[in-house]
Each structure stands twice: as structure tokens, then as C-alpha cells.
C-alpha positions in Angstrom: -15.4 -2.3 8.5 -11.8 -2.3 8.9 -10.2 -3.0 12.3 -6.9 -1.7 12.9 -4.1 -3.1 15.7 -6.2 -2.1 18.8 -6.7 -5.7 19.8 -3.7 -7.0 20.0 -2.0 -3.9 21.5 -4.9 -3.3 23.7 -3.6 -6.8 24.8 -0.3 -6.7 25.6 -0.1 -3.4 27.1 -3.1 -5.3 29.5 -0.3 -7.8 30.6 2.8 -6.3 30.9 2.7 -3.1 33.0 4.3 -0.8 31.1 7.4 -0.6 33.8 7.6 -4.3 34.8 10.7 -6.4 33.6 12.8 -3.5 32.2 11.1 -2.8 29.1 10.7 0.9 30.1 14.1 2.7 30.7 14.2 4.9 33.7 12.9 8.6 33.3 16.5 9.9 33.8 16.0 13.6 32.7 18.3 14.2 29.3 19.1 17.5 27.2 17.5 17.5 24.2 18.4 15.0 21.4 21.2 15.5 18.8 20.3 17.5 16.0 19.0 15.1 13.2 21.3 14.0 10.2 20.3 14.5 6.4 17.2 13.5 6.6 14.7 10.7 4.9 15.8 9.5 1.7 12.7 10.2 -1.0 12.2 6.6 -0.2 12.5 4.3 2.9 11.3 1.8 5.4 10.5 3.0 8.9 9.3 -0.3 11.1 7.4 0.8 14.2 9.7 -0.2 17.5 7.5 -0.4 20.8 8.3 2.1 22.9 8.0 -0.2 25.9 10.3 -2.3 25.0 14.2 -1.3 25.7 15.3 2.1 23.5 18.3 -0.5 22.5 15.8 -2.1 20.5 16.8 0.5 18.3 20.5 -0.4 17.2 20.1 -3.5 17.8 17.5 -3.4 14.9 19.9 -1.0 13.0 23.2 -3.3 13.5 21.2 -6.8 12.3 20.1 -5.5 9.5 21.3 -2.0 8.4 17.9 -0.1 8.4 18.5 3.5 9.7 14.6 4.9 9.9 12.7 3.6 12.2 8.9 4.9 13.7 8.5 5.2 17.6 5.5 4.1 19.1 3.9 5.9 21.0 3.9 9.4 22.4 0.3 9.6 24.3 -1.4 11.4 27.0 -3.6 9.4 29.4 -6.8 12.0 30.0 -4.7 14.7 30.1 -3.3 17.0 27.9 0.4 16.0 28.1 2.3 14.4 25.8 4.9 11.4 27.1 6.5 8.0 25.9 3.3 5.9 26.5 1.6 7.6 28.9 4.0 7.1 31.6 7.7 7.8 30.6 8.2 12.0 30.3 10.0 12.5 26.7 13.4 13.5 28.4 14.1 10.1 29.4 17.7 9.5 29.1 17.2 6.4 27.3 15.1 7.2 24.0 17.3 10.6 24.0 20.4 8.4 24.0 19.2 5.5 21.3 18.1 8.2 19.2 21.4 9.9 19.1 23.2 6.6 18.6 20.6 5.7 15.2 21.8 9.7 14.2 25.4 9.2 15.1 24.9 6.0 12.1 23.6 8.2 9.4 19.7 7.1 10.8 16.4 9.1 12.1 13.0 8.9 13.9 9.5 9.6 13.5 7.7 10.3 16.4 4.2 8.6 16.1 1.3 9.9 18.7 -1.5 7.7 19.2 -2.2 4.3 18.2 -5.0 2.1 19.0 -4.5 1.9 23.0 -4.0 6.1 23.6 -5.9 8.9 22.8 -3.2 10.8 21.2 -3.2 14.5 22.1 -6.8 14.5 21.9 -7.6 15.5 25.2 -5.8 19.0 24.5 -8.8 21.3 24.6 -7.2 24.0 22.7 -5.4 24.2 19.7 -2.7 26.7 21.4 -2.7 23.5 23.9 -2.0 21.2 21.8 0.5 22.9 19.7 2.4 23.5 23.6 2.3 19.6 23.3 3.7 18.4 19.9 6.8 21.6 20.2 7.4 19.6 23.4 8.4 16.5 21.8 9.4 18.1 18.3 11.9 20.2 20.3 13.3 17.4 22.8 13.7 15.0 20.3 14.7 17.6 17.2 12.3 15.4 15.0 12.1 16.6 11.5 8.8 13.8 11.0 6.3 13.3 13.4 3.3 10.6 12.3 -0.5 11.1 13.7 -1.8 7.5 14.0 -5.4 8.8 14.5 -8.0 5.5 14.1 -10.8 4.1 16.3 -12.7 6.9 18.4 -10.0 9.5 18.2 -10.3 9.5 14.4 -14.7 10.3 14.7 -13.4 13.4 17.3 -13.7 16.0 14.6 -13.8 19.0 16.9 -10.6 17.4 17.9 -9.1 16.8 14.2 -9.9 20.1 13.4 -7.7 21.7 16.8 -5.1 19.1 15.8 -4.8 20.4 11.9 -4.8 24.1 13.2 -1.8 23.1 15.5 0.4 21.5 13.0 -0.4 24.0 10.1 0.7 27.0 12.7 3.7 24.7 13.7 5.1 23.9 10.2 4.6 27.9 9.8 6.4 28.5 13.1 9.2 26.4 12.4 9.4 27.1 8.4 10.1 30.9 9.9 13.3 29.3 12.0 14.4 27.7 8.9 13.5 24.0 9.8 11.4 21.9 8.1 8.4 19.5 9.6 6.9 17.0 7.9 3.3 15.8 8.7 2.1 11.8 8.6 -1.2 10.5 9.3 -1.5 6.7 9.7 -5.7 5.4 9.1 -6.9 2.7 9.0 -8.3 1.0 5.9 -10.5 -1.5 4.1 -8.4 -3.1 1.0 -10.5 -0.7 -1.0 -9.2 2.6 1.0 -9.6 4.9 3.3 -12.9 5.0 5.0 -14.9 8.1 5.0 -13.6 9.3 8.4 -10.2 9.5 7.3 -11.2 11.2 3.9 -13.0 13.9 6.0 -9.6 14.5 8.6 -7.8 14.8 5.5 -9.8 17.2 3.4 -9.7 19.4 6.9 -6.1 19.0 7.2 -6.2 20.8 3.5 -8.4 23.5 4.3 -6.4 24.3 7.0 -3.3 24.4 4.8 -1.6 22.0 6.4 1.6 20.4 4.4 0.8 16.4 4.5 3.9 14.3 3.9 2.1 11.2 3.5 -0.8 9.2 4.2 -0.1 5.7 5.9 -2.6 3.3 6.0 -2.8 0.0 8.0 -3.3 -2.5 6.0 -3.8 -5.4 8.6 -7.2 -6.7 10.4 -9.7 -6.4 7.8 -11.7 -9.5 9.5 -12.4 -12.1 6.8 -9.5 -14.1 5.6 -8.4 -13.0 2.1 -4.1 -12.6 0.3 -3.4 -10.0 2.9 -0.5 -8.8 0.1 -2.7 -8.5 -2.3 -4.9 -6.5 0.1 -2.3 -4.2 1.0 -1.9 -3.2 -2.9 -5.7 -2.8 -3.4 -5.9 -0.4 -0.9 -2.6 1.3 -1.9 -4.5 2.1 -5.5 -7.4 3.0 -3.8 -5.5 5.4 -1.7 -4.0 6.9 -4.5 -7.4 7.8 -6.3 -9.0 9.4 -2.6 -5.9 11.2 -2.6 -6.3 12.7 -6.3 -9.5 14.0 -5.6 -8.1 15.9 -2.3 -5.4 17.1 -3.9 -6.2 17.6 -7.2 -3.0 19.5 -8.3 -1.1 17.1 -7.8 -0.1 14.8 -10.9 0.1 10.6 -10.5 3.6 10.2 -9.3 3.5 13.1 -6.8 0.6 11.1 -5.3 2.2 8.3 -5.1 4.5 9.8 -3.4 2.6 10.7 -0.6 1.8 7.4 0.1 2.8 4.8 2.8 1.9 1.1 3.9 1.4 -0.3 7.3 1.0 -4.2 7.6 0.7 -5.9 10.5 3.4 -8.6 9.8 2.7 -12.5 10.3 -0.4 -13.4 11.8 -3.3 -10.6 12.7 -6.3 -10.1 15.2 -8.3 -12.6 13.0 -5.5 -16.2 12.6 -6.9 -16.4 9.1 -5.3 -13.1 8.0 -1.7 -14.0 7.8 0.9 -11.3 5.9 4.0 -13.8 4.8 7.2 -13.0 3.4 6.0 -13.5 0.2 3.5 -10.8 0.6 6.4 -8.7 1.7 8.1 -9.0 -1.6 4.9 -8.5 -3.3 4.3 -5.1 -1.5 8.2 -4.0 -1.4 8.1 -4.8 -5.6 4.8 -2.8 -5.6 5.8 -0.2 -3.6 9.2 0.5 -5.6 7.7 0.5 -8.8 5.4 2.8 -8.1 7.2 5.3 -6.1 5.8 4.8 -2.5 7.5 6.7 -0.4 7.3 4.6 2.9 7.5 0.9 4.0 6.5 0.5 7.4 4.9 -2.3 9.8 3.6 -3.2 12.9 6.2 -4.2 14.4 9.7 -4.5 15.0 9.5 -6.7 18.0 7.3 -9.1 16.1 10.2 -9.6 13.4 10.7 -13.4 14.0 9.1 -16.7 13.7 7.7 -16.9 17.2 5.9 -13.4 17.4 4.8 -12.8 14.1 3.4 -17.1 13.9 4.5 -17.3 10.2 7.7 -19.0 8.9 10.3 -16.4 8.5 14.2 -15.7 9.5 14.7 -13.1 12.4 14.6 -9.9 11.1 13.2 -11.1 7.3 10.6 -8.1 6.9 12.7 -5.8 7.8 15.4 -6.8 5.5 12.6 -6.9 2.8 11.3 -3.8 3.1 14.4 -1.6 3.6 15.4 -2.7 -0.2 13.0 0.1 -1.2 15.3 2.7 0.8 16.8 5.7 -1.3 15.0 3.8 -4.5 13.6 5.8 -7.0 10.1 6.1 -8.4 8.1 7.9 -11.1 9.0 11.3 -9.2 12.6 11.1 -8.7 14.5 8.1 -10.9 17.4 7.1 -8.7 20.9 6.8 -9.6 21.8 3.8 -11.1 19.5 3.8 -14.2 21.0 1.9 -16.8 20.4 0.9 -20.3 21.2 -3.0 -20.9 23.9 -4.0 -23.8 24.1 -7.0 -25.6 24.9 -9.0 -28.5 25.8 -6.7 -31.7 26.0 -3.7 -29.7 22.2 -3.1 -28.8 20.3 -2.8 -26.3 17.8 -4.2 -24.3 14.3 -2.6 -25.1 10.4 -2.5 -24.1 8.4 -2.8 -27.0 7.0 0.4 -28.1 7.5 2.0 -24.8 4.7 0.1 -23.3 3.7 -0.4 -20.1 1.3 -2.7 -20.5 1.5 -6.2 -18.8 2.8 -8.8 -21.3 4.4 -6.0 -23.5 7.7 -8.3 -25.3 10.9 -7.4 -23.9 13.4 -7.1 -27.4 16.6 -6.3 -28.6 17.0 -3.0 -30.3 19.4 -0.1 -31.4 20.4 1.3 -28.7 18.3 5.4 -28.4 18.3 6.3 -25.1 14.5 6.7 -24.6 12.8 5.7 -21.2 12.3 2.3 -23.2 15.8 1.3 -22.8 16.0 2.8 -19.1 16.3 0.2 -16.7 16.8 0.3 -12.6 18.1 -2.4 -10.6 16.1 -2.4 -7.2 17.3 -5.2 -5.4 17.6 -8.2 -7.6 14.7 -6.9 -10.0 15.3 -4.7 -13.2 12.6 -2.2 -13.4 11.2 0.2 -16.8 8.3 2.0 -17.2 7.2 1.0 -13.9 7.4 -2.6 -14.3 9.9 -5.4 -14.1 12.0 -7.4 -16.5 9.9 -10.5 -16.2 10.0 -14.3 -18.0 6.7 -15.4 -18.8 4.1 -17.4 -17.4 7.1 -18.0 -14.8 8.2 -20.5 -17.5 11.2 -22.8 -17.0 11.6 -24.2 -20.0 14.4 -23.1 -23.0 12.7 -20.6 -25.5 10.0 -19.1 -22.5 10.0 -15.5 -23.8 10.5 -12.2 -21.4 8.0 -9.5 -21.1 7.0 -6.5 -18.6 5.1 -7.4 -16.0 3.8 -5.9 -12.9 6.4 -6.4 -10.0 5.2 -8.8 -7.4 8.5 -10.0 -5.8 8.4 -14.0 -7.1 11.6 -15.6 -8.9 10.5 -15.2 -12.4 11.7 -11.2 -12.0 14.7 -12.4 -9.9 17.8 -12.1 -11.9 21.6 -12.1 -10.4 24.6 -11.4 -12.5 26.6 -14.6 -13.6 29.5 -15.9 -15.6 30.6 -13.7 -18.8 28.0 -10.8 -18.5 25.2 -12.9 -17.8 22.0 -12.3 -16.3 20.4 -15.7 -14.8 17.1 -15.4 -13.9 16.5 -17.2 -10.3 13.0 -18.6 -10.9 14.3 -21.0 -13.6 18.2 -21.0 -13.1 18.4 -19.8 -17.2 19.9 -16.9 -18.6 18.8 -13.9 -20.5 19.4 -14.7 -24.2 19.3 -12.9 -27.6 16.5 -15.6 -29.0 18.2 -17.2 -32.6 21.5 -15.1 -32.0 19.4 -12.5 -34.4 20.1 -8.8 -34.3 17.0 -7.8 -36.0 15.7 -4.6 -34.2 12.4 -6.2 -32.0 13.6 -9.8 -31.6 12.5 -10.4 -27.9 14.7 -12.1 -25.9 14.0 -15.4 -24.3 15.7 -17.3 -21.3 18.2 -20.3 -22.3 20.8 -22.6 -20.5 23.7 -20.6 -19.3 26.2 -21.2 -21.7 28.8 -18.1 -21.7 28.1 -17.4 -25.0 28.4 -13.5 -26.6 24.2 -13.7 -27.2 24.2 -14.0 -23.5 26.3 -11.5 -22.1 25.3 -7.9 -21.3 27.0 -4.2 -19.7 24.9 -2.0 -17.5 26.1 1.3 -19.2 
């Protein structure tokens, strides 16, 4: 049975009163919020930032690092039916009004979250016209575009209440669809690193039969209890996500449902200290993520984004830096600008094997065509076709190790950077991409050899 961050946050919000120490600004009444910018990009990274701490918390995020999206948590009522900034802060404070028009003013957004582990979320609304008075109340004062329903422990077995929530949203996206604005639904669950759990499949086949628009499904992919690669967790339960949500939404093709997903670790160390997500497993999931068209990064949370909260070794800020690489990427539904084909030596191009995408497929020179073979995108320091990256085999080091497509998974081997002369040099072995024997013959598959500056190593994104 998967535990989700109720512990831990349960905790701290134990210890520190919520207005001790000036982690809550003042409730200085504010007008409503600046209207909101663009919008999300198809793809982003949205860490949560703890609404108790200060609302500068937000740029100060934002200037480190240059993320602009962001998740506040939380928006809860205590027993009663009325929503505020964790339980005790009305939504007009002056300070979260103010730090959200500052992220806007820098080309950035919010998404409101309600709930979490320590409040009930709006579950003690005992109408849905109730309820719906409650989310317009925070849509409207902060102009949110994106709200997020983090619905897990007891709150998530209230079906009567599910079912008011649903109706609410579903007659608010109609309500505000008839104003010409747009609201976009997000449930966060909680998972085991097989999937949702049969509680969050029922909320969401009600959310459908109430014809309610879901954005995305995020699920947190933190306390499971036994220690296991909490990375490789995270990606288990993202497939198993994907096939839960197939047989909801069965209209919907592959990428679309990909698409509709998002991922929630708790960074660092979790509830159990033998569950540890590292930065490694943040490259892993970012590489994953991308390749596959996720459509949002997010953890739990930004305050913990340094060596001595999250207990693992890592630079201030490091997980957010890794995770916003997958902002405005593409993904099977909407290839980003930027896709490239790869020329070399003789005038061809770099090509997957008979448009493969299966692991291991050779990675070759051959005439240049156009096809989705030849299409590569640089996301980050990784090239990217067919889903997959541009990969050197076995992680080899030596001269002669050939490349391939391989499954993204963040590690130096799909690390390349552009050198001397054209050339791509691979960071896992410090070796260049090579035309193997100097041989133009259409499916010679390149290898990786000591940078040398020669033509058989140089190459044009065109």
C-alpha cells in the first residue's frame, strides 16, 4: 500500500505554527491577482513551494534557477467549508497576490493545489453549489488558469465527496468556457510503482462520467515503504499510469495519454530513510519524462531543494534545475522546434536503422531522406529520435564502441556537447561521434573515437 507525504508534512506543520517566525505573510487584504501570462508551455516543471513559508520563496526560486511554473501548496479548509492559504491565511493576502504577479510580470504562472496530506481539501463543502462558491473564490482572486486536486488518504475514500467535487469543476470549466477562459483540471494520487490504486481509478472514471476535462493525472511517486531505485520506481508507475489511463479514456491515442501525465517525487530522502530519490534519479525521470511526452515535472518540495533538507548529496537548487530542462520540450504529441537532422561526412546523415525503436537498434550513416529516422531533438545535452536517445553502447569507453538507440535514462553515455570542428563528444567517455572506417556506405553505424578534428567527425544540425 502506498503512503503518500502525510508524515512528513503532518510533521512539520506539528512544529512550526503556521504563523510563528514569519513564514506566513500577514493577511493584508489585496485586489485580485494580475491576469495570468501565456500560459503553460505543453511541457514544464511545476515544483511545489510551501505555502507557509515566505510568498518570496517564489522568485527567489525563479531568479536561482529560471523556472517560471511553480505549484502552491496548499489552499484547505479546516472543518469548514472555506477555502484559504493553509487553513489560516484568507486568499487575499497581499503577499501571495503580490509574488504571484511578480512570477507573471517574468513570463511565469501558478497552480493552485487544494489539499495534501495534512487538509481535507474542500471536502467539507456539503454541496456541490458549495463547493463550486469555494474553488470560483480562489480561481477568481488569484486568476488561475490551473488549479491541481491533491485528493489521497481519507479524502480520496469520500466518494460522496469526489462525486460533489467532479460536479463542481465540470459546471465551472462550463461556466468559465462561456466567459471565454479556459480551466484546466489536475488530480495529484497517490501511487504504488505499479499505478494508481483502485481509489484513484474510481475518482477518475467519476470525474469522466461527469464530463469533466482532466488536464493531467499526477501521481506521487514517493513513500512506497520498502526500499527499492526510487527512479526507477517513479517510471514503473508512470507506464502503469499510462495503461489505467487508456482504459478510462479509451479515445485517446498513446501520445495524447502521455500527455496527460505528471510525476510527483518526494526529492532526497522519504518517510522510510531507505527510500532515497538522488539526482541521478532525477535525470533518469526528466530523460523519461521528455522522451515520452510527459507533460509535467513536479516534486515535493521546493524548500527541500538542498543538501540539508532533502539528506542526499546535491547542489542547492539541483532538482529543480533538472527537471525544468523538460520545459517547452516536445513529445510524441507536439515535436518541438528545434528538430534537426544530423550531417556528416559525404554529405549524409545521421540515421536510425530501419526506423526502429527498439533498444539496441544501430545508429548509421545514410543518405540523407528526411523521414522521422533522420529527425533528431536536442533536449538538454541528449539527442533524441523515435523516442529514444543517441546512445554509445554498453556505456563503452573504448575506441570502436558502437552507438545505438537506447531508452533515455539521463547517464553520460547519452551526454553529448558540441566540440572543436563540428564535433559531437560524448561526456561518458570524453570520445567523439565518428563515421566508423571513414566509409560512406549507406548503414555504416557510427562508433565513438578520439577527438581528432577530422571531416569523419564533424557534423551540422540542419
Amino acid at each position: 500500500m502506498p503512503r503518500s507525504r502525510s508524515r512528513w508534512l503532518t510533521a512539520l506543520l506539528g512544529v512550526l505554527p503556521l504563523a510563528a517566525a514569519g513564514l506566513v505573510a500577514t493577511a493584508t487584504p489585496a485586489s485580485a491577482a494580475a491576469n495570468p501570462g501565456p500560459g503553460f508551455p505543453a511541457h514544464y516543471a511545476a515544483p511545489y513551494a510551501e505555502m507557509w513559508n515566505s510568498p518570496s520563496s517564489l522568485m527567489n526560486a525563479h531568479n536561482a534557477t529560471g523556472n517560471k511554473y511553480y505549484t502552491l501548496a496548499f489552499i484547505i479548509s479546516q472543518g469548514t467549508c472555506n477555502a484559504t492559504i493553509n487553513g489560516d491565511t484568507p486568499v487575499t493576502d497581499s503577499g501571495w497576490n503580490n509574488a504571484i504577479n511578480s512570477l507573471r510580470a517574468a513570463g511565469g504562472d501558478v497552480i493552485a493545489s487544494f489539499g495534501g496530506a495534512s487538509g481535507n481539501e474542500l471536502a467539507s463543502c456539503g454541496s456541490v453549489s458549495a463547493m463550486q462558491a469555494q474553488y470560483k473564490k480562489v480561481i477568481d482572486q488569484l486568476n488561475l488558469t490551473r488549479i491541481d486536486l491533491d485528493i489521497e488518504g481519507s479524502t480520496l475514500d469520500n466518494t460522496a465527496a469526489n462525486d460533489r467535487r467532479n460536479q463542481a469543476l465540470a459546471n465551472l470549466q462550463k461556466d468559465y468556457a462561456a466567459q471565454g477562459r479556459k480551466l484546466d483540471v489536475d488530480f495529484t494520487l497517490p501511487v504504488s510503482p505499479s499505478g494508481l490504486e483502485s481509489n484513484g481509478i474510481a475518482l477518475l472514471k467519476n470525474a469522466k462520467s461527469h464530463n469533466l476535462n482532466v488536464n493531467l493525472v499526477n501521481i506521487m511517486t514517493m513513500d512506497y515503504g520498502p526500499a527499492m531505485d526510487m527512479g526507477q520506481a517513479a517510471i514503473s508507475a508512470a507506464k502503469g499510469l499510462h495503461t489505467q489511463l487508456g482504459q478510462i479514456w479509451t479515445e485517446k491515442s498513446s501520445a495524447q495519454l502521455w500527455a496527460m501525465e505528471g510525476n510527483c517525487p518526494m526529492i532526497g530522502v522519504n518517510d522510510t530513510a531507505a527510500e532515497v530519490f538522488t539526482t541521478q534519479d532525477a535525470q533518469e525521470l526528466e530523460a523519461f519524462a521528455a522522451s515520452n511526452g510527459i507533460q509535467e515535472l513536479t516534486f515535493w518540495s521546493l524548500g527541500r531543494d538542498n543538501q540539508g533538507e532533502s539528506g542526499t548529496p546535491q547542489s542547492t537548487w539541483q532538482f529543480t534545475n533538472t527537471f525544468k530542462a523538460i520545459t517547452g520540450g516536445g513529445g510524441p504529441v507536439d515535436p518541438p522546434a528545434g528538430t534537426t537532422a544530423i550531417k556528416g561526412y559525404g554529405g549524409k546523415c545521421v540515421d536510425v536503422a530501419g526506423a526502429s525503436s527498439a533498444n539496441g537498434t544501430k545508429v548509421d550513416l545514410y543518405t540523407c531522406n528526411g523521414t522521422s529516422a533522420q529527425q533528431w531533438t536536442r533536449t538538454g545535452n541528449t539527442f533524441r529520435a523515435m523516442g529514444k536517445c543517441l546512445d554509445v553502447a554498453a556505456a563503452g569507453t573504448a575506441n570502436g564502441t558502437k552507438v545505438q538507440l537506447y531508452d533515455c535514462n539521463g547517464s553520460g553515455a547519452q551526454s553529448w556537447t558540441t566540440g572543436a570542428n563540428g564535433s559531437l563528444v560524448n561526456a561518458g567517455s570524453g570520445k567523439c561521434l565518428d563515421v566508423t572506417d571513414w566509409s560512406t556506405t549507406d548503414g555504416n553505424q557510427l562508433q565513438i573515437w578520439t577527438c581528432g578534428g577530422t571531416a569523419n567527425q564533424s557534423w551540422t544540425l540542419v
